[in-house]
N, C-alpha and C positions, 0 to 999 in steps of 0.2 A: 372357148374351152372345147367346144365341138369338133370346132377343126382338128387341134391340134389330137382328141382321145381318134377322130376318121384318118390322119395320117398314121398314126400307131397300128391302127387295124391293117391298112394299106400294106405297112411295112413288114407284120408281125407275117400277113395273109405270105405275104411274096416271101418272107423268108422260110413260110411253111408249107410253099408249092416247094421250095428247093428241098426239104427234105424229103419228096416223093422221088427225086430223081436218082440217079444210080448213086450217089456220092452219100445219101440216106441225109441221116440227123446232124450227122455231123459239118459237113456244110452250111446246113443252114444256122447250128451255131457259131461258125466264123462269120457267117454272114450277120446275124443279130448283134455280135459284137463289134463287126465295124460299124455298121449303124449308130451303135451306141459311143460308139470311140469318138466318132466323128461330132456326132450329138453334143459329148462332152466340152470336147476340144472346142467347138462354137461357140456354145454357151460360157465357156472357160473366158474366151478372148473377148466375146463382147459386155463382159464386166470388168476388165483389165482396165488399169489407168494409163496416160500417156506412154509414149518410149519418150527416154531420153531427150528423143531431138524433136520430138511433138509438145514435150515442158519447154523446153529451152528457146524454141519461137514461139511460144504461147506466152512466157513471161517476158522475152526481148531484154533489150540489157544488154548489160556484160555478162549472164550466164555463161557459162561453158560448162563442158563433162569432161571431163578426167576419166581415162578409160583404167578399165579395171587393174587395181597392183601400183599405179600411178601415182596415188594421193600420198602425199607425206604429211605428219600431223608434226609439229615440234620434230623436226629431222626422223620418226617411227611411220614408217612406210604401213599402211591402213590397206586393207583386203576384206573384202564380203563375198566372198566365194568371187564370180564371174560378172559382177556388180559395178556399172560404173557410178561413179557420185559427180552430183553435177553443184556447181559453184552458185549460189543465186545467192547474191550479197540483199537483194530487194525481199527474201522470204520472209516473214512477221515472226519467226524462231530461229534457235540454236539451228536444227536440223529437223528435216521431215522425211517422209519416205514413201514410194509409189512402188508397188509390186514391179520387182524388177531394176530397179534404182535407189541410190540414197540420194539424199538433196541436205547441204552444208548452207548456211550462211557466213559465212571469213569475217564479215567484218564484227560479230556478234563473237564468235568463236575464239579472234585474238584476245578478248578480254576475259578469259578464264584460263585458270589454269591448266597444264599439261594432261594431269589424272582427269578433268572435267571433259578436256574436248575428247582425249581418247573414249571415256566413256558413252559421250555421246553418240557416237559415231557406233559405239559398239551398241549403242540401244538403238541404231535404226536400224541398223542391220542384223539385230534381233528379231527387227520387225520383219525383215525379211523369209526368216527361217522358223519361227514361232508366231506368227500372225499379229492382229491387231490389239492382242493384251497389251495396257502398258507395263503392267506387276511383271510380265514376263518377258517381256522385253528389258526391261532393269535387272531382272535377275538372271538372264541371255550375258548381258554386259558384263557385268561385276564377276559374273563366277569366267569368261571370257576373259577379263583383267587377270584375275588370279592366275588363270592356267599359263598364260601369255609370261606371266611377269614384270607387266606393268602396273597393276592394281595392287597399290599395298594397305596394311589400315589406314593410315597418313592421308592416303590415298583417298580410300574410302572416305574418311570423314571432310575430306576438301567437297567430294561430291555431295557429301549431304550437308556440307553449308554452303552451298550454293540450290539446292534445292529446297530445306528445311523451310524458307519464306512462301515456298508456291502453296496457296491455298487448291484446294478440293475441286476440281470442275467434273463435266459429264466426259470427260477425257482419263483424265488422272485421278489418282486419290492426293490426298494433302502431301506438302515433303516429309513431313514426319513421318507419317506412314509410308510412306513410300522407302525412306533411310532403312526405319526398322527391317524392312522387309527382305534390302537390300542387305543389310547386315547378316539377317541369317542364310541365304543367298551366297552369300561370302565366305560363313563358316562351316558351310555344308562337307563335311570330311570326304562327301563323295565326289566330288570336283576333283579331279586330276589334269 
């Protein structure tokens, strides 16, 4: 902890000789802000999960990545901003997600239906744009279905009988809870 409050001073001192120089204060806060830019950006990347092609030789396989705008789900061509998704038929779920990518399982996926996989997809790549909630990652989805126009009630309730049986872990809440939640989620008049 020493070290790291004796670098700060280091840094703080050098970026407060630069404001004695002809250039004043101002200098030296461009300078404290790169520092801290840089700071950030480090710290940023060495909590990041794999890329793409660091999961896909890490798992071996038949993985692949499907680059971004690529994936088609039942003939509806699938997008997560600049996202690619990569295929791991060996992952222990539907789908999962690593900042930065999505991750499918195909052979899990052929057995549900059309409104289930597009949603699925749509809640990892919820994960992507709204973090590690999953309540908000489902409701990223479903109001995403609606806008889209593939998510209809029909829809909807296909997704929460297939979720409805998942009991409560330190992940999720129950399917029920999770439906309900979805539900309003769905009817929110402010989704356009």
């Amino acid at each position: 902890m020493r070290r790291r409050s004796e670098r700060a001073f280091t840094v703080i001192s050098a970026c407060a000789s630069l404001g004695r120089n002809r250039f004043g204060w101002a200098s030296a806060l461009v300078a404290m802000l790169v520092v801290w830019s840089v700071a950030l950006l480090a710290a940023a990347s060495a909590h990041a999960g794999p890329t793409p092609e660091e999961y896909v030789k890490h798992v071996g396989g038949a993985a692949t990545i499907i680059p971004p705008g690529e994936l088609r789900l039942d003939s509806r061509r699938m997008t997560c901003g600049q996202r690619p998704t990569v295929i791991d038929d060996q992952l222990d779920d539907y789908g999962a997600a690593y900042p930065g990518f999505l991750i499918l399982n195909s052979k899990l996926m052929s057995r549900v239906p059309t409104a289930v996989k597009l949603w699925i997809y749509a809640h990892e790549c919820g994960h992507q744009f709204r973090g590690p909630d999953e309540e908000t990652a489902d409701c990223f989805a479903v109001q995403r279905g609606r806008r889209q126009g593939w998510l209809t009630p029909d829809g909807l309730e296909e997704i929460c009988s297939f979720i409805r049986p998942s009991k409560g872990s330190s992940m999720h809440f129950s399917g029920s809870h999770r439906c309900e939640a979805m539900r309003r989620c769905f009817a929110d008049p402010n989704v356009r």
